[in-house]
C-alpha positions, 0 to 999 in steps of 0.5 A: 471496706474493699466494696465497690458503689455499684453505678446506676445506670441513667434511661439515657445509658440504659438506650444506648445500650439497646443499640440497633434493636431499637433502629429495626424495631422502627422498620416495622411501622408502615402504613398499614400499622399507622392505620390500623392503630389509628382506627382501634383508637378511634373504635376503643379509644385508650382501652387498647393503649396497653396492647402498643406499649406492650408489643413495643417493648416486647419487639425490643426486647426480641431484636435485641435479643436476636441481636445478641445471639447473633453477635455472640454465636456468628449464627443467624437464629435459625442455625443458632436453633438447630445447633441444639437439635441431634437431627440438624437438617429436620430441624433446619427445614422445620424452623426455616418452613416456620420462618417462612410461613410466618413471614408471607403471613407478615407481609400479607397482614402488611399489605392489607393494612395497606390497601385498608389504608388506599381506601 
């Protein structure tokens, strides 16, 4: 009797939703990335098609939830991160050391895609 139709929502509602996630997922495409894609595909054709869809999807899914930590705490991940931990200044040069690292091995993965692509 007093139940509510729950409203589905349509694909088009669904990405709105999504909002910059899917924006800085788009950042990530380079030249380098183009590249390299371009030369699985052509070495095992649409064996690895499963690999591009999933890292899509699961980049989304991590902006967006980054975004939402973000947004709710007014913390960036890494001090969202260390706010659980009892000694917050190890844990801060621990995770940020982490971050670090894992963004100069980014770049330089970036930037050998590039130079693959020059040549």
């Amino acid at each position: 009797m007093g139940q509510k139709k729950k409203h589905k929502k349509s694909l088009a509602e669904k990405l709105k939703g999504m909002g910059p996630a899917a924006i800085v997922t788009s950042a990530f495409v380079g030249p380098g990335t183009i590249t390299t894609t371009t030369l699985a595909g052509v070495n095992f054709k649409y064996s690895l098609l499963w690999a591009i869809l999933f890292s899509g999807l699961s980049l989304v899914v991590l902006m967006e939830m980054a975004g939402r930590i973000g947004i709710i705490s007014n913390h960036d991940i890494a001090e969202a991160a260390t706010a659980s931990f009892s000694n917050k200044k190890l844990a801060g040069i621990i995770i940020k050391s982490v971050i670090v690292v894992t963004l100069f091995a980014t770049a330089f993965g970036l930037e050998a895609g590039n130079l693959i692509a020059d040549h």
